[in-house]
C-alpha positions as CSV (number, residue, x, y, z in Angstrom):
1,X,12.1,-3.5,-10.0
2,X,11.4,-5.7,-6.5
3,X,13.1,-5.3,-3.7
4,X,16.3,-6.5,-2.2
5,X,14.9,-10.1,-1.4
6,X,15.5,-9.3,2.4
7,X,13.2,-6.6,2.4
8,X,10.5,-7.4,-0.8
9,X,7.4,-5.1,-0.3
10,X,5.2,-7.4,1.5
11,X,2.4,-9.7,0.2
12,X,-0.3,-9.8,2.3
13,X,1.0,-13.0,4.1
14,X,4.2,-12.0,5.6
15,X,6.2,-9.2,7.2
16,X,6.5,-5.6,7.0
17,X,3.3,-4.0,6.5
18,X,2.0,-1.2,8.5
19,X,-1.4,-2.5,10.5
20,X,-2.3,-3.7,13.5
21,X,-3.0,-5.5,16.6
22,X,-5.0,-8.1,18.6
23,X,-6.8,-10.4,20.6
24,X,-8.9,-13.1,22.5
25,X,-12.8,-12.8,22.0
26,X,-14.3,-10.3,24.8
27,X,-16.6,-8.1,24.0
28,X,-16.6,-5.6,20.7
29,X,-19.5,-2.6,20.4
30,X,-21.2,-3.3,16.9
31,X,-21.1,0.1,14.9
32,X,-23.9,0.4,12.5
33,X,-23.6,0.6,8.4
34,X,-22.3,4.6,8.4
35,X,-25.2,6.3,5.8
36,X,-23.6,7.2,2.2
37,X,-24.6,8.8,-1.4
38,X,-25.3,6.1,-3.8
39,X,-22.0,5.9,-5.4
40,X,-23.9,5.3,-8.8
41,X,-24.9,8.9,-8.7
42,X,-21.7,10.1,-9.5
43,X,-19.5,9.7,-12.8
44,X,-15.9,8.6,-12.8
45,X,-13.3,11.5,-13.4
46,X,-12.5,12.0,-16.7
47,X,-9.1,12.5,-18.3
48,X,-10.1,15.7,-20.0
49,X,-10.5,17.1,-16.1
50,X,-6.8,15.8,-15.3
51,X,-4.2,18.5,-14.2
52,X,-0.7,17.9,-16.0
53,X,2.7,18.6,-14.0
54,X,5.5,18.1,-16.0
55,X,8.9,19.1,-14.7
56,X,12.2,19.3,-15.4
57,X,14.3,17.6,-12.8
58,X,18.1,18.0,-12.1
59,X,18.8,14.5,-13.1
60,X,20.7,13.6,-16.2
61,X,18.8,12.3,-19.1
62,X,20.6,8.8,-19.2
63,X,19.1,7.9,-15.8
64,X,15.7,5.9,-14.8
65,X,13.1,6.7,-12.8
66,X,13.6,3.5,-10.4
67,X,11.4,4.6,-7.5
68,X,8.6,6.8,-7.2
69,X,6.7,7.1,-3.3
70,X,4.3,9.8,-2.3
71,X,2.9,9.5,1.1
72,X,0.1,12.7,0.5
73,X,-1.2,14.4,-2.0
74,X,1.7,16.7,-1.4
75,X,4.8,15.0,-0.7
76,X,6.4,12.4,-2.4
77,X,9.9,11.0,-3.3
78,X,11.8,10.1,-6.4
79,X,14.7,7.6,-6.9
80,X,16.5,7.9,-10.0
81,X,19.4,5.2,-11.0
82,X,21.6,4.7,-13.9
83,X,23.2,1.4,-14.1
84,X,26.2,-0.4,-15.9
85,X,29.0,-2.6,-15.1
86,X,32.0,-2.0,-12.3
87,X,30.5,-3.2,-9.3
88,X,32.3,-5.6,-6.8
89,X,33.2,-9.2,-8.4
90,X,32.0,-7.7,-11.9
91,X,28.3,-7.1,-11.2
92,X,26.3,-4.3,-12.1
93,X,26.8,-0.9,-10.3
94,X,24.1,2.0,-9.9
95,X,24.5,5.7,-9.4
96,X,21.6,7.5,-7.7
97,X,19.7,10.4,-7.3
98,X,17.4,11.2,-4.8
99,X,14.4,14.0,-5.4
100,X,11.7,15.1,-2.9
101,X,8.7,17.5,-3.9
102,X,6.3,19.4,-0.8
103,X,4.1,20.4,-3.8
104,X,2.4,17.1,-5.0
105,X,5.0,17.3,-7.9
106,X,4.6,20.7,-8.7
107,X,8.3,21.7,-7.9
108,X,11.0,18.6,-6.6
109,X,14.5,19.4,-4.9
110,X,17.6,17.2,-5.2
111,X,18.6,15.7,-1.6
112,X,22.5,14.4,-1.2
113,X,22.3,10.7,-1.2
114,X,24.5,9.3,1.4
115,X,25.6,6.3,-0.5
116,X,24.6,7.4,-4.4
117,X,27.0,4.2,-5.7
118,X,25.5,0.3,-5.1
119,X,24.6,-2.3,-7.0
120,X,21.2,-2.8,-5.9
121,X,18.9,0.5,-4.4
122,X,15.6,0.8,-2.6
123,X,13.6,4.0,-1.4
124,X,10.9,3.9,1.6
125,X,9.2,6.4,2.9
126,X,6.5,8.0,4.7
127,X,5.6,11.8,5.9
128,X,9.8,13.1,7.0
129,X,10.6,9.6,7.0
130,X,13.2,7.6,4.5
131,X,15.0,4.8,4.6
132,X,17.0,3.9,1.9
133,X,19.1,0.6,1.0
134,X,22.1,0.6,-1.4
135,X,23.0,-3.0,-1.2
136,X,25.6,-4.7,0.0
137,X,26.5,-1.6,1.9
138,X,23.7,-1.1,4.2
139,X,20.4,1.8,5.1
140,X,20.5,4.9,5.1
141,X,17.6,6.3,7.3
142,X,16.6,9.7,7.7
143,X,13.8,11.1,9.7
144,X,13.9,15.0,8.4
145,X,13.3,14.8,4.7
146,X,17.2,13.8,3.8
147,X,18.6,16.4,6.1
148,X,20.3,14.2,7.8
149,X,21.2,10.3,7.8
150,X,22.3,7.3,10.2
151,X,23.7,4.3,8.7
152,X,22.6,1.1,9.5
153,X,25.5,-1.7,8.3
154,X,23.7,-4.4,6.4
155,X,22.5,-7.6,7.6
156,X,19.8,-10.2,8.3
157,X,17.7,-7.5,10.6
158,X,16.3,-4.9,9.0
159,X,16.7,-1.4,11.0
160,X,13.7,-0.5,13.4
161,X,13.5,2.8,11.1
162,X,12.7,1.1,8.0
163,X,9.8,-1.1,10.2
164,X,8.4,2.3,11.6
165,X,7.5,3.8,7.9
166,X,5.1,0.8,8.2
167,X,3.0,1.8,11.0
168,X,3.0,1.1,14.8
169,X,0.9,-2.5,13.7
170,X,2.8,-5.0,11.7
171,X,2.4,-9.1,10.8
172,X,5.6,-10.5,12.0
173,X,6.0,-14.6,10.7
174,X,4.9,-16.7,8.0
175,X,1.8,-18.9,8.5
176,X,1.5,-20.5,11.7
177,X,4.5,-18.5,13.3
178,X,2.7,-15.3,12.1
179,X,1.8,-12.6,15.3
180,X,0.7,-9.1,15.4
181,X,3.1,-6.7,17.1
182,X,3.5,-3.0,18.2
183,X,6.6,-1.6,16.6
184,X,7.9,1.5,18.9
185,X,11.1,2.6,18.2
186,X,13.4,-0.1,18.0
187,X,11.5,-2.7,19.6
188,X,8.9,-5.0,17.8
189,X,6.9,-6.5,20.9
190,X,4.1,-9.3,20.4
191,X,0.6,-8.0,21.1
192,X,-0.4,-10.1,24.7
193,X,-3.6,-10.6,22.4
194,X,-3.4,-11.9,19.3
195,X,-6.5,-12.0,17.0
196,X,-8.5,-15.0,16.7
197,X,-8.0,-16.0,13.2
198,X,-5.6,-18.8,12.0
199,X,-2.5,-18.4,9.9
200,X,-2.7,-14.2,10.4
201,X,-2.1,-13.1,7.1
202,X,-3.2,-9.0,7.4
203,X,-3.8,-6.4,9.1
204,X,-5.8,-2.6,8.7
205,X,-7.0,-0.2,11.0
206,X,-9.5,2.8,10.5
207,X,-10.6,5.3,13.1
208,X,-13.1,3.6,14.6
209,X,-11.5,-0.4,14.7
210,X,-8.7,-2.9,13.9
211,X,-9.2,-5.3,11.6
212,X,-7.2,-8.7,11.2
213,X,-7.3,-11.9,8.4
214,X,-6.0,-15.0,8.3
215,X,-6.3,-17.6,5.4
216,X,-6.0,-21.2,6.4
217,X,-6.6,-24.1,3.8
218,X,-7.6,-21.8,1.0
219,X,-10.8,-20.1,3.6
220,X,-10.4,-16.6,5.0
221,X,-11.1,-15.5,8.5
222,X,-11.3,-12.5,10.1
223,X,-11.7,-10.4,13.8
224,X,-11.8,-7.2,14.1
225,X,-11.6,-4.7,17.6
226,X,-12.6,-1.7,18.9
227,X,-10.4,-1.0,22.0
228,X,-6.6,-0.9,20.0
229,X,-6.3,-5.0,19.7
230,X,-6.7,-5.6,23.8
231,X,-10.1,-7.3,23.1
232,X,-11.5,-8.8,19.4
233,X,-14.5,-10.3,17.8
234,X,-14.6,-12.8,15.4
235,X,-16.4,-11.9,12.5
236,X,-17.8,-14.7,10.3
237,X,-16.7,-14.3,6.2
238,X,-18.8,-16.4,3.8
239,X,-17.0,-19.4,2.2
240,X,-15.3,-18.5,-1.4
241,X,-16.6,-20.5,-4.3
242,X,-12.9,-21.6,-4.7
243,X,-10.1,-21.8,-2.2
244,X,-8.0,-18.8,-2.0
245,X,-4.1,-18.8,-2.5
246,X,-3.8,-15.2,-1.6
247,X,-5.7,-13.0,0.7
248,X,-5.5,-8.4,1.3
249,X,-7.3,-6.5,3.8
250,X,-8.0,-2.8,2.4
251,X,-9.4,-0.5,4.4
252,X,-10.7,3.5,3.4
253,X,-10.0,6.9,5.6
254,X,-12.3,8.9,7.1
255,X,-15.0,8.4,9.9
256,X,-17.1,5.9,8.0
257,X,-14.5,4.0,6.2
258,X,-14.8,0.8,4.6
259,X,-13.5,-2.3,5.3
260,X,-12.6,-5.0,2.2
261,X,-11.3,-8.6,2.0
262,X,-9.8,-9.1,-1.3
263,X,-8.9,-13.0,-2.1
264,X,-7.3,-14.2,-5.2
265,X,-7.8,-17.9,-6.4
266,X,-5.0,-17.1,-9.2
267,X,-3.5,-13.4,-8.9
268,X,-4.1,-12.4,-12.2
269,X,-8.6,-13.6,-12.2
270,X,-10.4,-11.0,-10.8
271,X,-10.8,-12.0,-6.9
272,X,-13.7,-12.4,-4.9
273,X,-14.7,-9.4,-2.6
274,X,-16.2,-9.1,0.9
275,X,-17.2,-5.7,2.5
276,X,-17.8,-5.4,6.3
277,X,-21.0,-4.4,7.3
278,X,-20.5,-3.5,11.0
279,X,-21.1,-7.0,11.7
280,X,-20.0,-9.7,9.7
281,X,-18.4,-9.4,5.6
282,X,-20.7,-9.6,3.2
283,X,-20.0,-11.2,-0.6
284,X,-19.9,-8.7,-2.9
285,X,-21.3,-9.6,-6.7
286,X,-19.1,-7.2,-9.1
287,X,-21.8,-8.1,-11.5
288,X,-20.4,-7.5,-15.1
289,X,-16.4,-7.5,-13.8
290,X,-13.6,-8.4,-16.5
291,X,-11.7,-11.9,-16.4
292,X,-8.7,-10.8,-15.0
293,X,-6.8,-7.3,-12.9
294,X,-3.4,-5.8,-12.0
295,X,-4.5,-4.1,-9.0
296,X,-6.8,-3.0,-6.4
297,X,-7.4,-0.2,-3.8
298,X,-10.4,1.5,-1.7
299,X,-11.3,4.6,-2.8
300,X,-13.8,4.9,0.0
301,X,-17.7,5.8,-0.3
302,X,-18.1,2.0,-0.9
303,X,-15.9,1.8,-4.2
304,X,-13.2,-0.4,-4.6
305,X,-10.8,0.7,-8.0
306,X,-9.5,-1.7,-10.2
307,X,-7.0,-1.2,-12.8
308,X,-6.1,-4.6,-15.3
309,X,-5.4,-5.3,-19.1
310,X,-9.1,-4.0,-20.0
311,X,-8.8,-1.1,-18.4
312,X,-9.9,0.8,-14.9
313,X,-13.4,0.3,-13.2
314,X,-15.3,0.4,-10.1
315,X,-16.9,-1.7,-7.8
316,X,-19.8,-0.1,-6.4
317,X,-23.3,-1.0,-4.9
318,X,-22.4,-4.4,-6.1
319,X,-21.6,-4.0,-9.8
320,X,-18.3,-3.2,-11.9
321,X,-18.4,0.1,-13.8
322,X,-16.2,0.8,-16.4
323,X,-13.8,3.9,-15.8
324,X,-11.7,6.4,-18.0
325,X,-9.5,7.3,-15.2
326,X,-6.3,7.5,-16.3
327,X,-4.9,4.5,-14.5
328,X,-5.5,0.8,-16.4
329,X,-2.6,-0.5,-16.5
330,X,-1.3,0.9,-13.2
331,X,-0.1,-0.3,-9.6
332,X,-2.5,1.0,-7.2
333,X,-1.6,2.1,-3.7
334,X,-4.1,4.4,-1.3
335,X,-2.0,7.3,0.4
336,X,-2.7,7.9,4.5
337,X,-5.0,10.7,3.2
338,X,-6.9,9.4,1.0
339,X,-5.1,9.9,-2.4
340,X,-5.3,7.2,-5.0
341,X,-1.5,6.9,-7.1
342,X,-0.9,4.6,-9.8
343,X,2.0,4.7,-12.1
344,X,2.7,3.4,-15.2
345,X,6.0,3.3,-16.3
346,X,7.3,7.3,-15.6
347,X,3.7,8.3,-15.5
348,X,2.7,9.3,-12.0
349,X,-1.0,9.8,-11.3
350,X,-2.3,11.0,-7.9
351,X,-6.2,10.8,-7.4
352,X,-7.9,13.4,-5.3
353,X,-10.8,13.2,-3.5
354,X,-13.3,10.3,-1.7
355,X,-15.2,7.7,-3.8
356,X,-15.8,8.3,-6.8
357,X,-15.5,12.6,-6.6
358,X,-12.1,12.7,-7.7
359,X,-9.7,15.6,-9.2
360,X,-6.5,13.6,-11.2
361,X,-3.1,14.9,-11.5
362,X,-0.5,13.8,-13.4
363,X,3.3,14.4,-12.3
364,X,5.7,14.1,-15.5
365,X,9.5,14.0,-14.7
366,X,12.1,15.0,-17.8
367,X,15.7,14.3,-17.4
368,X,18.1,17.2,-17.9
């Protein structure tokens, strides 16, 4: 289900996303391509080496799973909502439960919602963090696990706690208007640099550089720095064969993480792929890819995972495998430490590892 439309889970081209910062053209140290294992001398993971976690929640049985968000391997949240008639001016009411798990699903704990009765509820969250909306009567934001919450009265702005879940770098704008700023606390300020790329778009940092793409007349551009967004280099991106109408910026964890453009010429046709070389972004081929995708994240080690209506696969040293991890039909996100999650439906799968040396669990929630 999306988002209340204030607050929908940004697209690459506006608003709350957690990334970076940036600037004018001074001076950036080139790093050399980090050394790696050929990715093609390891086999995807399996589903016969997938761990099952199936649980029993204290939830009743006539309730959804709405929201599922794990921020490690080891903790996540669950938002659970049963819906029907009754709320104001005849609309549709919800009643909510709120779960959190310290155990990468293993165990999960009810939490006391603050507001468990709205017609329209959203869960964010990151490490301690949550923010929760139960529309029209405001957030909810906690910064100890649900321990305690402040309530944020509803409106146009969202509350600075919701932003922070997103990381200290954010896109603030649409097109043109679009600008990199440092959220801290309640205050979103304008980076004094902002990268050299037109129509800003995204964002990523790993621990070495910031990275930051814009897409202006269906071309992507791109800058990247090396000194927290006070100084960037722009970094040339070969033309796409078609214009682009959508444009991501993925980037892996670890020392030598990789850097990705992603652009989509129609969101469902598989996209065309950069990687960053320490230099400039270099086309990627995906020789033998399928027509079309869901989703895409990095997996690091130089792969890029794909789920879509054909199934999962990799991108790696220029070609698409096929995959049989357990995630082809899934939305794929990449977790702060490197865990890959899709879900389909109820099924929660959390992908352990780097590259393509990966452990897969699969967290099954029953109703009461």
């Amino acid at each position: 289900m999306d988002p209340h439309p204030a607050v929908r889970r940004l697209s690459a081209a506006v608003v709350l996303v957690a990334l970076l910062g940036g600037c004018s053209i001074v001076g950036d140290i080139r790093r050399p391509v980090p050394a790696r294992p050929s990715p093609t001398a390891a086999a995807p993971v399996g589903p016969a080496a997938m761990e099952v976690r199936q649980v029993e929640v204290p939830v009743p049985r006539d309730f959804s799973l709405h929201t599922a968000e794990f921020v490690d391997q080891g903790r996540g949240y669950a938002l659970f909502t049963h819906c029907g008639l009754g709320g104001p001016g005849g609309t549709t009411s919800c009643e909510a439960r709120l779960l959190a798990t310290v155990d990468g699903g293993l165990s999960w704990r009810l939490l006391d919602h603050p507001h468990p009765v709205a017609v329209n509820h959203q869960l964010y969250a990151t490490d301690t963090r949550i923010a929760l909306l139960a529309d029209p009567y405001g957030w909810w934001v906690s910064p100890d696990v649900g321990a305690t919450f402040t309530h944020v009265p509803g409106g146009a702005d969202v509350p600075p706690a919701y932003r922070s879940i997103f990381g200290r770098y954010q896109v603030e704008g649409y097109r043109r208007d679009a600008r990199l700023v440092l959220v801290v606390g309640a205050t979103a300020t304008p980076l004094p640099a902002q990268p050299p790329v037109p129509r800003l778009v995204a964002a990523a940092e790993d621990l070495n550089q910031l990275y930051a793409a814009g897409l202006d007349d269906g071309r992507p551009y791109a800058a990247v720095s090396r000194d927290d967004g006070r100084t960037w280099r722009a970094t040339a991106v070969p033309a796409p064969p078609e214009p682009l109408v959508n444009l991501r910026l993925l980037v892996s964890v670890g020392q030598n993480a990789d850097a990705w453009l992603v652009g989509d010429t129609n969101r469902t046709r598989f996209p065309t792929i950069w990687q960053y070389d320490g230099d400039s972004w270099q086309r990627v081929a995906a020789t033998g890819h399928p027509d079309r995708y869901f989703s895409v994240a990095a997996a690091g080690e130089g792969v890029l995972l794909f789920s879509g209506p054909s199934g999962a696969g990799v991108v790696a040293d220029g070609e698409y495998r096929v995959s049989d991890w357990p995630v082809a039909h899934a939305d794929l996100r990449r977790l702060a430490d490197g865990t890959l999650v899709g879900r389909v439906g109820d099924d929660i799968y959390l992908g352990i590892g780097n590259g393509l040396q990966r452990r897969w669990i699969s967290v099954v929630l029953t109703r009461l």
